[in-house]
N, C-alpha and C positions, 0 to 999 in steps of 0.2 A: 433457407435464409441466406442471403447476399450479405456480407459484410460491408457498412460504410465506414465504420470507423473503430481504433482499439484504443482504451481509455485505459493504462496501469498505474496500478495501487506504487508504491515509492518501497517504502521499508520490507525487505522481506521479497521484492519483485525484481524492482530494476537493482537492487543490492540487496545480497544478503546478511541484513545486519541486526537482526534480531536477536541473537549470541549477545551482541557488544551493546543494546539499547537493554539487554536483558540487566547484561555486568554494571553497565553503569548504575543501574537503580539499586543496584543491590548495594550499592559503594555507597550509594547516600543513604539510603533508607536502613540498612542493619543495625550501623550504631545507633538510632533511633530507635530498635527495638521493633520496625515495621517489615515484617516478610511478607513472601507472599511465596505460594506451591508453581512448580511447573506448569501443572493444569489450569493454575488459575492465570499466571503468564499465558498460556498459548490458547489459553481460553476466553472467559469474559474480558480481559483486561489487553488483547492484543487489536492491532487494527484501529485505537482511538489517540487523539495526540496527546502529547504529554500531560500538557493541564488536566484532560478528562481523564486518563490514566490515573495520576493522584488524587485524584476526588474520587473515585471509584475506588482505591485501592484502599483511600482512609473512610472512606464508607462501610467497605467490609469489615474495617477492623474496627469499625467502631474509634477511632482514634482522630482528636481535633486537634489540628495546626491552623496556626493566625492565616491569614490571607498573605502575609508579608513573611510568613515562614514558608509558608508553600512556593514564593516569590523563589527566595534564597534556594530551596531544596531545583525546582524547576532546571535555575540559572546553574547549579553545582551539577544537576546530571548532565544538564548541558556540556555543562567545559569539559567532564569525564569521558563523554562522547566521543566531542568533536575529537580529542587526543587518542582515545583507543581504535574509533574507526578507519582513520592511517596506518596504521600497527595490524588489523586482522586481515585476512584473508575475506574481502566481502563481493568478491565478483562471482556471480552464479553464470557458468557454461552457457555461452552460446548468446545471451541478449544481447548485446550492442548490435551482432548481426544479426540477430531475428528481428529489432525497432529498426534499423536502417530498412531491411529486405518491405518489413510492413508499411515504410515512410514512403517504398514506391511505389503503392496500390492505393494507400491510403491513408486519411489523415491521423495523424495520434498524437494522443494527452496523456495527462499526469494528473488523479485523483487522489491526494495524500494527505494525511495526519500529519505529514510531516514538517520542518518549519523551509521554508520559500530557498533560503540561504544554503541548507543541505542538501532539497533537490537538486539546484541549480548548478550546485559545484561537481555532483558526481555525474547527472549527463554532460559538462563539458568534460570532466575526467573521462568518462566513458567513449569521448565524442560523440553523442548523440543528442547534445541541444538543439545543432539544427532541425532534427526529425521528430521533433516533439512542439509544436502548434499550439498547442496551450498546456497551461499549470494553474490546478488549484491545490492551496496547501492549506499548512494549519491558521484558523482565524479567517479566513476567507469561509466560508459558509455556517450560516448558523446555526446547523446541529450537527452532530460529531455523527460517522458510520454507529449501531446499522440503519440510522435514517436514510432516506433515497436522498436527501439534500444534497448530499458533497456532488453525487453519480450527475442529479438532475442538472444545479449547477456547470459542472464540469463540461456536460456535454452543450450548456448553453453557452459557455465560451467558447469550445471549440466548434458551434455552428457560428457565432461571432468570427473568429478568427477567420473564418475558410468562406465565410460569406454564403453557407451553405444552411437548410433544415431537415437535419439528420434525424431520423426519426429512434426513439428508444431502444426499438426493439429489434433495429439493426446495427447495433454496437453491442460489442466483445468487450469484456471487462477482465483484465488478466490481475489477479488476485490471490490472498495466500493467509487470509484469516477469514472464522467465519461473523465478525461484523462487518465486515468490506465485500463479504461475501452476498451478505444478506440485503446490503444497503443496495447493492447493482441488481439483484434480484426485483425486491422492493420497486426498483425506480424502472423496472419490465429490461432490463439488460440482459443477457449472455453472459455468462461466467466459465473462462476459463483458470482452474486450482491449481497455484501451484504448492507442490508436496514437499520442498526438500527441506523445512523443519518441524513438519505434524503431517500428521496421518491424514488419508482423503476422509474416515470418518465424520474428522473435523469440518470437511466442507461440501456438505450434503447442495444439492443445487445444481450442481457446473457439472456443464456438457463434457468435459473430460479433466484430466488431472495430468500435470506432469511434473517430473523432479527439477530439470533446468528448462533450458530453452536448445541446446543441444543439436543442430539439424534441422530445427523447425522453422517450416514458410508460412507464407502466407497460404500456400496452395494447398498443404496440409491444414493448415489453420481451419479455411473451409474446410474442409472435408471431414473435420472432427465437428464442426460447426453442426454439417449437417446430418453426422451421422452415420459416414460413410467409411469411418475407420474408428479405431480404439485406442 
C-alpha cells in the first residue's frame, strides 16, 4: 500500500493531554459524587468529545443531570482545561517534525473529538497549521468515534480541500484510543497506535504502535505501512 494521505486523531496525538482532560473532569465531577476508574478513562470513555464523555459516564453511573447541568459541568471542565493545558508538559517527541516531514509527500488532516478552538491554537503553537489541509472537530459529524462517520467525513474534506479522490484505504490514521481506533478501521483506514499513555493491548488493529513520533518519516512510515519493519 501507497500512502495518499495521514489523518491524526487531536487529544492524546498531536498533544499529549489526556493527563490534564483526565484532571479536569475529575475537578468537576468528584464533589458531585461522580468518578470514574482508570480503565474506564482509558477505555470506553476515551477518544469521544466531551458532551459524549458525560452522557456516557452518567449512563454508567446510573446518575441524571438536567440538560442545563450538564451545560454548566461541560463549560466548567472546559475553563479547568484550557488553564491546566498551559501549566503541563503536553508536547509528545518529535511531531511537529514528523506532520511538517509528512506535509511534504502528502496531504494531512485532523479527525478530533476535540473542540475547533483547541485544535487550532496548538497547531499554530506547534507551528504546524500550515501542514494540516483540513480539521474536523467536535459537532461537526453526526456520530461521535467508533462510528466510521468522523474518519469518512474527514477524509471527504480533505479530498474537498486538495481537489483530490483519495481513496479509504490508502490513508493512515495516527491514533491512540481504541474508539478512534476502531472508527478508522470501520471506515477501511490504516492505523497507526500510538502508546505513550495505555498499552498496544488497548489498540488491537494498527499496523504498528509507537511511543512518540521521535525520528519517524515518512519513509519509515511506509515501510511500517507495508510491513517491512517493526
Amino acid at each position: 500500500m501507497s500512502i495518499s494521505a495521514v489523518l491524526f486523531d487531536f487529544n492524546g496525538v498531536i498533544i499529549d493531554d489526556e493527563p490534564v482532560h483526565d484532571e479536569a473532569w475529575r475537578d468537576v465531577l468528584t464533589p458531585l459524587g461522580v468518578t470514574y476508574t482508570d480503565e474506564e478513562y482509558y477505555g470506553p470513555l476515551l477518544g469521544v468529545p466531551d458532551a459524549e464523555f458525560l452522557r456516557l459516564l452518567l449512563e454508567l453511573r446510573g446518575v441524571a443531570i438536567s440538560s442545563d447541568g450538564q451545560r454548566d459541568l461541560l463549560a466548567a471542565k472546559s475553563a479547568i482545561y484550557d488553564k491546566l493545558v498551559l501549566q503541563r508538559p503536553v508536547d509528545l517527541p518529535g511531531l511537529p517534525e514528523f506532520v511538517r516531514e509528512l506535509a511534504r509527500h502528502v496531504p494531512v488532516g485532523v479527525v478530533s473529538g476535540a473542540l475547533r478552538s483547541e485544535i487550532e491554537l496548538h497547531l499554530e503553537r506547534l507551528a504546524i497549521a500550515d501542514c494540516v489541509q483540513a480539521t474536523l472537530a467536535a459537532g461537526e459529524y453526526p456520530r461521535p468515534k467508533p462510528d466510521p462517520a468522523p474518519y469518512l467525513l474527514g477524509l471527504a474534506k480533505l479530498n474537498e480541500a486538495v481537489g483530490a479522490k483519495l481513496a479509504a484505504g490508502s490513508i493512515v490514521v495516527v491514533e491512540d484510543s481504541t474508539n478512534g481506533v476502531n472508527s478508522a478501521l470501520a471506515a477501511g483506514m490504516k492505523v497507526l497506535g500510538v502508546v505513550a499513555r495505555i498499552g498496544r493491548e488497548r489498540l488491537p488493529g494498527c499496523f504498528a504502535h509507537v511511543p512518540d513520533f521521535a525520528g519517524l518519516d515518512f519513509a519509515q512510515l511506509s515501510s511500517l505501512v507495508r510491513g517491512d519493519a517493526s
